[in-house]
Structure formats: C-alpha cells, structure tokens
MIPA-905362 format. One record per residue (C-alpha): residue in one letter; x, y, z; residue number from 1. Coordinates in steps of 0.001 Angstrom, whole numbers, plus 500000, padded with zeros to 6 digits. Each point is the difference from the previous one (the first is absolute). Last residue first. Example, Ala and Ser with C-alpha at 12.3 -4.5 7.8 and 13.67 -1.06 7.14 Angstrom:
residues 2
+---+--------+--------+--------+-----+
! r !     px !     py !     pz !   k !
+---+--------+--------+--------+-----+
! s ! 513670 ! 498940 ! 507140 !   2 !
! a ! 498630 ! 496560 ! 500660 !   1 !
+---+--------+--------+--------+-----+
This chain:
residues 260
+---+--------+--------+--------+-----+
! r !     px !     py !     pz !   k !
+---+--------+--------+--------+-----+
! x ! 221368 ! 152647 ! 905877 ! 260 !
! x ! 497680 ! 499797 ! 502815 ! 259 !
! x ! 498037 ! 503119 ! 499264 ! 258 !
! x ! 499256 ! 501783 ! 502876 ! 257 !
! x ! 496928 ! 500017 ! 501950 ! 256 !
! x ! 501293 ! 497832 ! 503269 ! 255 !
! x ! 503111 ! 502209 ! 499939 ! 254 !
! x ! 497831 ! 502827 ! 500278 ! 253 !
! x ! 497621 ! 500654 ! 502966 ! 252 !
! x ! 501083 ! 497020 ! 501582 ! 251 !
! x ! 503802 ! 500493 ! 499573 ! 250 !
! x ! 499993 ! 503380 ! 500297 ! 249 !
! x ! 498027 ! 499465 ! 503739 ! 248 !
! x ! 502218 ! 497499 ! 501153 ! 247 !
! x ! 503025 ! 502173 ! 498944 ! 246 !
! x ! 498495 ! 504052 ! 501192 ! 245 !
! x ! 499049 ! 497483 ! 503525 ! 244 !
! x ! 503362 ! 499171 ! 500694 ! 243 !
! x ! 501566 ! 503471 ! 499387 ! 242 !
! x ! 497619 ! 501519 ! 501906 ! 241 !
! x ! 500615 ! 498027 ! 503268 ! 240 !
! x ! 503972 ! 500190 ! 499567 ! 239 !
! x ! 499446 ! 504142 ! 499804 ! 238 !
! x ! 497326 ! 499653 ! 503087 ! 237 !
! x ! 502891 ! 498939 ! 502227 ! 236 !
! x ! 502641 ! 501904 ! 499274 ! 235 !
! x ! 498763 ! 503508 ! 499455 ! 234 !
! x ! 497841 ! 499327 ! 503008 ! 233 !
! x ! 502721 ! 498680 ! 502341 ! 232 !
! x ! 501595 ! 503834 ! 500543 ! 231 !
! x ! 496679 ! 501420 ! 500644 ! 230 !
! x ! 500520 ! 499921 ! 504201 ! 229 !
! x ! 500656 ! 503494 ! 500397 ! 228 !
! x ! 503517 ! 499474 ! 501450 ! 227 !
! x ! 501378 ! 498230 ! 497187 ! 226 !
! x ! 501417 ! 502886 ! 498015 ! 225 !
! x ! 499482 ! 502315 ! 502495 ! 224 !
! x ! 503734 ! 502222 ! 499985 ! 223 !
! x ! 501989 ! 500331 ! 496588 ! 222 !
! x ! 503784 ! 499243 ! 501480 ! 221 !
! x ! 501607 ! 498313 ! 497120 ! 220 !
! x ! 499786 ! 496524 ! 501193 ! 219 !
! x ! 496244 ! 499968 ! 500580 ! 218 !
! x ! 499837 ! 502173 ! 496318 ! 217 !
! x ! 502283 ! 496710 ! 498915 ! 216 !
! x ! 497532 ! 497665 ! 501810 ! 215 !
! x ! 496832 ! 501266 ! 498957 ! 214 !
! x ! 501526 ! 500243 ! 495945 ! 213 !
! x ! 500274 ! 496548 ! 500412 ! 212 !
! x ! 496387 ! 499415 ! 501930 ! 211 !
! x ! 497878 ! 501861 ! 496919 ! 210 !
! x ! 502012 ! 499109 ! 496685 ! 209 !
! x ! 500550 ! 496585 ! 501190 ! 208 !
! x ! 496065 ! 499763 ! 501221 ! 207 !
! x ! 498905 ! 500782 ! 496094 ! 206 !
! x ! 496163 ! 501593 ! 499330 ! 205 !
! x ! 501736 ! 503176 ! 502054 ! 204 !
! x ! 497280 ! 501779 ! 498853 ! 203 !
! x ! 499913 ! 503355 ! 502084 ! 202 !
! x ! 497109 ! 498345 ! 502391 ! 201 !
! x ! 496279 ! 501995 ! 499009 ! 200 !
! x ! 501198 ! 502122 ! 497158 ! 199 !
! x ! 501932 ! 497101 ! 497620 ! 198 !
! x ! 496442 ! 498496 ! 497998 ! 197 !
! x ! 499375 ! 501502 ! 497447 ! 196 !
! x ! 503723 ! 502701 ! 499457 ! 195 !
! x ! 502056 ! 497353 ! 500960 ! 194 !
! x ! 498319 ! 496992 ! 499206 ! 193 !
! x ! 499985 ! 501578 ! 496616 ! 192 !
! x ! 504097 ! 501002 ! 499925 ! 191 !
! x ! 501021 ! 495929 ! 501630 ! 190 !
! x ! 497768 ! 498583 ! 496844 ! 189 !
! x ! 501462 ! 502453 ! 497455 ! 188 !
! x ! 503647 ! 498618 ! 501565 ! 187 !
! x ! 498898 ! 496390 ! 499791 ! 186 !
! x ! 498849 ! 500859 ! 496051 ! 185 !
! x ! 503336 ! 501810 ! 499064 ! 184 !
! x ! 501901 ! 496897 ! 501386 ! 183 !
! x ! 498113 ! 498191 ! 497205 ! 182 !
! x ! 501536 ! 501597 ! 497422 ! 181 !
! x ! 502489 ! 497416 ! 498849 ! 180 !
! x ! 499116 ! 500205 ! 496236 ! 179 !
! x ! 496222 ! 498787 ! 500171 ! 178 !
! x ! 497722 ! 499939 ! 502589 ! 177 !
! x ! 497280 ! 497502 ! 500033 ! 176 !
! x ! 496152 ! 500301 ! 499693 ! 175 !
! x ! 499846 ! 496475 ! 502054 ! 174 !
! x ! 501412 ! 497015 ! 499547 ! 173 !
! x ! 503467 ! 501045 ! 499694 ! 172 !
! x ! 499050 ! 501147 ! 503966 ! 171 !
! x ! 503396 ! 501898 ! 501145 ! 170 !
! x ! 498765 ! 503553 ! 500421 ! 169 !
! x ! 496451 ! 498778 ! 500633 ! 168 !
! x ! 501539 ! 498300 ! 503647 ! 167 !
! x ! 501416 ! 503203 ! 501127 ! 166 !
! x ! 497234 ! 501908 ! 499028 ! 165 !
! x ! 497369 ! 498495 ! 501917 ! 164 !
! x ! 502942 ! 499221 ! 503104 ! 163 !
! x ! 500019 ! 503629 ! 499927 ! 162 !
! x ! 496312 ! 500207 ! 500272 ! 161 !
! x ! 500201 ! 497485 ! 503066 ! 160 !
! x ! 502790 ! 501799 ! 501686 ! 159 !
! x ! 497406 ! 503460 ! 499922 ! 158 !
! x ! 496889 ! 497848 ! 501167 ! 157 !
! x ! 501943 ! 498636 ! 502984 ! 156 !
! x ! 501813 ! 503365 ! 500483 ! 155 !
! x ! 496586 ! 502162 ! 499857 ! 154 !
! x ! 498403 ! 497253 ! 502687 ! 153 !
! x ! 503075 ! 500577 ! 502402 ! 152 !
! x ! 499904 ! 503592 ! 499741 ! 151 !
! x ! 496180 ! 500079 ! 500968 ! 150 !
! x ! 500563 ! 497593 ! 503328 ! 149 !
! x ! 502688 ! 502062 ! 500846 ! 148 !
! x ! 497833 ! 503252 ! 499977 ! 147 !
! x ! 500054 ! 502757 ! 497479 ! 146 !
! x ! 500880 ! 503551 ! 500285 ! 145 !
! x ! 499901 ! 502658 ! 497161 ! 144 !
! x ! 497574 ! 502381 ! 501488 ! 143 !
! x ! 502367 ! 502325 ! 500116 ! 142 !
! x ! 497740 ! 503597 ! 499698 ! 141 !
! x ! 500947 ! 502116 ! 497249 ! 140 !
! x ! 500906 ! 503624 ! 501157 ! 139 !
! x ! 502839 ! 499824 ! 498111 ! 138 !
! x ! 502208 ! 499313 ! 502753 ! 137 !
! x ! 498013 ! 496864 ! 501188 ! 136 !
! x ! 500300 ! 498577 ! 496095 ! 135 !
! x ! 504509 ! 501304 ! 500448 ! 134 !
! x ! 500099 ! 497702 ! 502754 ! 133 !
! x ! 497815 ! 497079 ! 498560 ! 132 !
! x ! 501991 ! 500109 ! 497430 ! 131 !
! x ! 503312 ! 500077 ! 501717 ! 130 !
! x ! 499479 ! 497934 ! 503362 ! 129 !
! x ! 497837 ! 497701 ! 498303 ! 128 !
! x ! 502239 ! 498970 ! 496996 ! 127 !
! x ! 503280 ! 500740 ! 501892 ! 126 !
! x ! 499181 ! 496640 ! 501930 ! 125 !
! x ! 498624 ! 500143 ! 503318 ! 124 !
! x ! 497132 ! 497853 ! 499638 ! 123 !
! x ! 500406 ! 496990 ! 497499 ! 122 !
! x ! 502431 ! 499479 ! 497643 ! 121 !
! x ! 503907 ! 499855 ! 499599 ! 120 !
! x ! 502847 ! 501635 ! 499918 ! 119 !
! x ! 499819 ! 504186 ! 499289 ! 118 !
! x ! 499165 ! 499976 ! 503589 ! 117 !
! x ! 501565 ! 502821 ! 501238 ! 116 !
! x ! 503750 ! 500347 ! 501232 ! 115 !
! x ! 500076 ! 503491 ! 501566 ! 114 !
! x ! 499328 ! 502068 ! 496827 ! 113 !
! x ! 503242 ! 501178 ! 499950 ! 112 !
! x ! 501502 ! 496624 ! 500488 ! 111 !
! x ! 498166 ! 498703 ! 496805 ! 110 !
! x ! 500753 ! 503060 ! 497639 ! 109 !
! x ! 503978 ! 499690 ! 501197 ! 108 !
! x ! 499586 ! 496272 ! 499045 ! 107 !
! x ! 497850 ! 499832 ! 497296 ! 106 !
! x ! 502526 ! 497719 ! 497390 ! 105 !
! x ! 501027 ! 497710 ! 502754 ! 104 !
! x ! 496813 ! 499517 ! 501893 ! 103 !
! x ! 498569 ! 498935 ! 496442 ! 102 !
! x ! 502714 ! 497274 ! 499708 ! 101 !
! x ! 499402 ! 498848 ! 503617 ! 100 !
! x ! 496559 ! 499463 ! 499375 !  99 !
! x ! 501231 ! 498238 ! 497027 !  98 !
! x ! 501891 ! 497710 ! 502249 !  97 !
! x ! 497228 ! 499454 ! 502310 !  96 !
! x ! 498133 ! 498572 ! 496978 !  95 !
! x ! 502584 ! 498033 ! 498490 !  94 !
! x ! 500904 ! 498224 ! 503261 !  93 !
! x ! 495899 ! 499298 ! 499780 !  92 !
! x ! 499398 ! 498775 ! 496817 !  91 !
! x ! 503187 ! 497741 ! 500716 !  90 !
! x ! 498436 ! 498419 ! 503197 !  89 !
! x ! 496906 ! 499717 ! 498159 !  88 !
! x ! 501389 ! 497990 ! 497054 !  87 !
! x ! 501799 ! 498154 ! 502778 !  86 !
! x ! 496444 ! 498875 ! 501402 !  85 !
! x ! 498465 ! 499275 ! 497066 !  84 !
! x ! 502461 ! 498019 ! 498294 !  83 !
! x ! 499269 ! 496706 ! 501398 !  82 !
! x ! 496459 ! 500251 ! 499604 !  81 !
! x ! 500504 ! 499934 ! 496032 !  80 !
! x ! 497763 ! 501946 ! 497971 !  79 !
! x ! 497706 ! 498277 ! 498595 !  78 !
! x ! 497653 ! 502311 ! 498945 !  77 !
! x ! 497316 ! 500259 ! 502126 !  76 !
! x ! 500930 ! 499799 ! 503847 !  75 !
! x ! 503938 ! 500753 ! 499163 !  74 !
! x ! 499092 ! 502806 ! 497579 !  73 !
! x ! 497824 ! 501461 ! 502631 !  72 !
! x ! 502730 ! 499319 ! 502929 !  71 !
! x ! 502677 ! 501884 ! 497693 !  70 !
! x ! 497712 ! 502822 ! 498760 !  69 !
! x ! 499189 ! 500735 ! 504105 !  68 !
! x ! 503599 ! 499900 ! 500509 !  67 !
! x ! 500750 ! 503101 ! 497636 !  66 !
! x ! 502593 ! 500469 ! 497304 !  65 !
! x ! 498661 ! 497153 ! 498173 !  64 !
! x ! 502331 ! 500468 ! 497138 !  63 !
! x ! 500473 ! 496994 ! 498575 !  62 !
! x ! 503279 ! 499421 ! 501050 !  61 !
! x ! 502705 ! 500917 ! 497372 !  60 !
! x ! 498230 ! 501111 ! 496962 !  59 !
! x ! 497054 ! 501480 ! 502019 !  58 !
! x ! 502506 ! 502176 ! 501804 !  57 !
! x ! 500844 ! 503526 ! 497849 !  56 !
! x ! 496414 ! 500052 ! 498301 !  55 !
! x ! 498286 ! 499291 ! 503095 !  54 !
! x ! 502278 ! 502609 ! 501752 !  53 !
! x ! 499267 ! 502737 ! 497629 !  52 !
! x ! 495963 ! 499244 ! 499865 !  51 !
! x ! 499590 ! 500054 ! 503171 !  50 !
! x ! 501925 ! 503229 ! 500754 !  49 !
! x ! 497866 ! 501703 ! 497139 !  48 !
! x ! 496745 ! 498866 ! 502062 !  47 !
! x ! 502013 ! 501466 ! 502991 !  46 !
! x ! 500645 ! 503428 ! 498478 !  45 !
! x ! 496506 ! 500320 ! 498206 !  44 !
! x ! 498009 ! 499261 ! 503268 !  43 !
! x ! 502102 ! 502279 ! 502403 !  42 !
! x ! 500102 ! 502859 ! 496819 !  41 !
! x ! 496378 ! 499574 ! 500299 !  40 !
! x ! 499448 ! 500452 ! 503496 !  39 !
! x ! 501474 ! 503448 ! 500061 !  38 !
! x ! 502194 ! 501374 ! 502719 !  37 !
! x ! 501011 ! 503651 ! 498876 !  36 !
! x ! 497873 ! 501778 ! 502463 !  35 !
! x ! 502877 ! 498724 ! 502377 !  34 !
! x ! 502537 ! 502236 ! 498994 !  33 !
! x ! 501079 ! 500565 ! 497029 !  32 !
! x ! 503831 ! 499744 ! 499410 !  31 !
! x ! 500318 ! 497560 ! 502373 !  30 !
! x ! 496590 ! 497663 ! 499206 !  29 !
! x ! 501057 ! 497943 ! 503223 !  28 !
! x ! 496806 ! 498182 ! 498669 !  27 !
! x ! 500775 ! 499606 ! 496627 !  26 !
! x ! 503310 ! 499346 ! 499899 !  25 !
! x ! 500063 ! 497465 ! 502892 !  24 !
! x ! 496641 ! 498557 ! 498581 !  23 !
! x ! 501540 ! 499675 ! 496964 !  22 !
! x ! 502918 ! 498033 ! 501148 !  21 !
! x ! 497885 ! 497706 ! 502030 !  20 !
! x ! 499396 ! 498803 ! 496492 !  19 !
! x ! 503127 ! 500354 ! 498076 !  18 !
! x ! 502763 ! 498761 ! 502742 !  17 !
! x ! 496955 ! 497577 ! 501227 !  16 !
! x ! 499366 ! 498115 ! 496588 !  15 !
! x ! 503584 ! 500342 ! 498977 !  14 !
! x ! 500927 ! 497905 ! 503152 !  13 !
! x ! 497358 ! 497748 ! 499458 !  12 !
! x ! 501867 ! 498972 ! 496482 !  11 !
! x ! 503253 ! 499779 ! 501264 !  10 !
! x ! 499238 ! 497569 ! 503502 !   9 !
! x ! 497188 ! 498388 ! 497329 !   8 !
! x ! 502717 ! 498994 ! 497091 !   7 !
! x ! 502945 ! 499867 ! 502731 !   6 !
! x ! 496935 ! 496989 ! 501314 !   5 !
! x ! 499614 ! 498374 ! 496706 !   4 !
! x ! 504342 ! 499909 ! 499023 !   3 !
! x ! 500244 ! 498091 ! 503679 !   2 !
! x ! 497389 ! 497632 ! 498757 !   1 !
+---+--------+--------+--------+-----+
C-alpha cells in the first residue's frame, strides 16, 4: 500500500510539473510576449504529460492520477473502497507538489508577471487573461465567456471521454493494445478532449490536478483563486463524469464484447 500511494504522490507530481508546466511556458511566453499563447502547445504539452506519468506510475499504483479515476474504478471495477480515500490523499500531495515543481523552474518569469494563474482552471487563469487579451487587441472581440452551468456540463462530458479511453486502454477484450502502449491512448484521449471539448471550462477532467495546484498558487500568493466561486466545479463535475464514462462503457460495450 505504502509502495501504491509513492506510485500516485510520484506519478501526479509529473502530471502537474509537465502540465501546468506548459501553461507557465506558454502563457508567460517570455521571449514572446503574449501573442505567443497557443492552445495547441497547452493540449500537446499536457496530453504528453499524461502519457509520461502513466508510463512512470502504472507499475507501482495503477496510475489513477486523478480521484475521479479512483471512485470510477471503485464503482465498476472493483476497486477497493478502502483505498480510495488515501489514493486521493496521495493524488493530491503529488499535485501541490508539482505545482511547486513548476513554481520552481518559472520563478523570476512567475514574480514578474505578478503570480498569474498558470494553476488551475476556470476564470482567471492565464488562458483567458492571455488569449483573450491578445483576441481584444487584435481587434477580435472576446466572446470567450461561458457560464458555470456550461463549464460544469463540458467537464462531465470531458471526464467521461477520458474514462472512454481509460477503460479501452486496458480492455483485452476489446481491440487491445499491444507492447505497453496504452499510456499513449489515455494521453490521445486527454489531447482530443482538449482541443473538442476543453474551450468552455479549461478541462481540468481531474479535481487533484484542479484544487492541488489551487492550494500551492493560494500558498504562493496568486490572488482569486476561490473568490469567484468556480473552485468546486473542477471537483465536483470531474467525479460525476467519471462515473457515468464507466456505466456508460460498460453498457455500450462490455455487454457486446466477446466473453472469452
């Protein structure tokens, strides 16, 4: 047990250092300037950060890296209920730590900026502030917002499509993947949710990489990360998601797949 949760601590912590890394790099954009921010790069950088801390942790623990995999897996798969809550525990010690990681390595590019959101979803993260900034100073008009209700939908549908891929990865019964590349499938799934289906709420689609990375930028001095009342949206509709994608793979699939 104590080996399972190092295996999540570790493995979450590469998923934040990598991911919110990105979005640091990206959206400070140093060398560039704002213009530089480009929602691809976001996509391709945490899709990649999937895939490396899958491949590092699903030896050790699994790798659920995200509570809303561990209640799923718990609901459908047999995952057992005594785990759950230290597997969440870990996911999210190894999320705040990799927020830490990535406040480490942009320091100097973080204070300059005056501590933006480069930490989690939802409004006020670099995301709206640069893009949206550099739309209205193109003459583009930001008509990027989206209510609470909206985001909420887009992260039940988004957790549910990585729960889709999540659950193929591993199915012997169905296509299969052979020689270990199954983490490359969960990170394809976390890059199309991005570009589909990310716009409306930022796709957290995990609440450890949402409310860790809330707590360190709390920590660190980033101002309104739970003043706007979206903080419980990334964690709530995540867990939601995730238990419908199961239920619904399982009907839609399971049920039609060969037995042996």
């Amino acid at each position: 047990m104590l080996g399972q949760l190092v295996g999540e601590v570790f493995g979450t912590f590469i998923l934040i250092l990598l991911g919110d890394g990105v979005v640091a790099n990206v959206g400070l954009a140093p060398r560039l300037g704002a213009a530089a921010y480009n929602w691809n790069t976001i996509t391709i950088g945490w899709a990649f950060a999937v895939i490396i801390a899958v491949y590092v942790s699903a030896g050790v623990s699994g790798a659920h890296l995200n509570p809303a995999v561990t209640i799923a897996l718990a609901l459908k798969r047999g995952f057992p209920w005594g785990k759950v809550f230290p597997y969440i525990i870990a996911q999210m010690v190894g999320a705040f730590l990799g927020a830490l990681g990535v406040y480490l390595v942009y320091m100097d590019g973080l204070k300059a900026a005056g501590l933006p959101n480069v930490w989690c979803t939802g409004p006020g993260s670099v995301f709206g502030q640069a893009f949206w900034g550099t739309a209205a100073g193109a003459g583009v008009a930001a008509s990027g917002g989206y209510s609470f209700v909206n985001a909420f939908v887009a992260e039940i549908f988004g957790t549910a499509v990585l729960m889709w891929g999540i659950l193929a990865s591993g199915d012997a019964k169905n296509t299969g993947l052979m020689h270990n590349m199954g983490p490359f499938l969960v990170g394809g799934t976390v890059l199309a949710v991005g570009l589909s289906l990310g716009g409306p709420s930022g796709y957290a689609i995990n609440p450890a990489r949402d409310l860790g990375p809330r707590l360190f930028g709390l920590v660190s001095g980033t101002t309104g990360l739970f003043s706007n009342g979206y903080w419980w949206i990334p964690i709530v509709a995540p867990i939601i998601g995730g238990a419908i994608g199961v239920y619904l793979y399982d009907w839609f699939v399971t049920n039609y797949l060969p037995q042996k």
